[in-house]
C-alpha positions in Angstrom: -1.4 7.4 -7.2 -3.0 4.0 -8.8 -1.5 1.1 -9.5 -2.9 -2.3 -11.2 -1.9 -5.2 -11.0 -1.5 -7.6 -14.1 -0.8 -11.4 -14.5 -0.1 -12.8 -18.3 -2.0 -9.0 -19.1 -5.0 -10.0 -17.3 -5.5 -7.1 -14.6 -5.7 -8.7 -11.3 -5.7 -6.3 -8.4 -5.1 -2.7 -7.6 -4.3 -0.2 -4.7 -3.8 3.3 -4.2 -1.5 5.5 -2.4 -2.3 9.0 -1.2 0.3 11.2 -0.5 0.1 14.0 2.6 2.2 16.5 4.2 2.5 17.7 7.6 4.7 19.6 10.2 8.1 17.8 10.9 8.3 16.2 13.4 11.5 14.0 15.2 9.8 10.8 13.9 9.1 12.6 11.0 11.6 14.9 9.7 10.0 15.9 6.1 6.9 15.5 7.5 5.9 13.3 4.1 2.8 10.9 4.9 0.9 8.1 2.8 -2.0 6.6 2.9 -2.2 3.4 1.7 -6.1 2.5 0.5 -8.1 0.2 -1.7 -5.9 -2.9 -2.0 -7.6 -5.3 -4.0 -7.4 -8.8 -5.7 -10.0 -10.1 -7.7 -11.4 -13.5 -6.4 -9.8 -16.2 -9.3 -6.3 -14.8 -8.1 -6.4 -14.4 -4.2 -4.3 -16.2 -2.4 -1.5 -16.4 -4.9 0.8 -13.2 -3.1 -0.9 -10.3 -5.2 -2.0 -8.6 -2.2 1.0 -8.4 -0.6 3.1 -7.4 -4.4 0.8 -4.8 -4.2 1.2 -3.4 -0.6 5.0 -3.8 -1.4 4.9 -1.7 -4.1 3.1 0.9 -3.0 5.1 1.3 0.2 8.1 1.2 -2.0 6.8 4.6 -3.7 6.1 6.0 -0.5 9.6 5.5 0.7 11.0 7.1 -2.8 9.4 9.8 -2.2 10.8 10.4 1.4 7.5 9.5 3.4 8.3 9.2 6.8 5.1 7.7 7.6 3.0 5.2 6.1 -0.7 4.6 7.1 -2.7 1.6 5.7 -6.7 1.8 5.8 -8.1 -1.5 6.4 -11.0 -4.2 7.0 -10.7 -5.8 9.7 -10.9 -9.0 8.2 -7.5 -8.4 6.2 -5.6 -7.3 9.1 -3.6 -10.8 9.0 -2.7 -10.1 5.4 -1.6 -6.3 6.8 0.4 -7.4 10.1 2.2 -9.8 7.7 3.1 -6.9 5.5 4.5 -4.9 8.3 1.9 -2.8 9.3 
């Protein structure tokens, strides 16, 4: 699943969500995963909280659809934007 981002109808950012299924597990009793991937912001609207509107809203469809995991695939140079996010 895709989602873009828009500010004043001007599409700002997008990210993806991949959804998974494995065995249940304790820690994982439907045994739903997602995969968060491609989070991004174009450059004249970083820094303004997109990113993380966007990681919040895909994690909020992973947890409506029962996902008892959440992965995130990331660069290592947007791991502070990640840890701050949660992950």
């Amino acid at each position: 699943m895709a989602f873009v981002a828009d500010c004043d109808g001007v599409e700002c950012g997008c990210g993806a969500v991949s959804f998974t299924e494995e065995l249940p597990s304790p820690e994982n009793p439907a045994g739903k995963c997602a995969c968060l991937m491609n989070i991004y912001v174009r450059k004249p609207f970083r820094n303004k909280g997109i990113a993380h509107f966007i990681v919040r809203h895909l994690v909020e469809e992973a947890r409506k659809r029962r996902c008892g995991k959440i992965y995130l695939e990331t660069a290592a140079e947007r791991k502070p934007l990640h840890l701050s996010s949660g992950f």
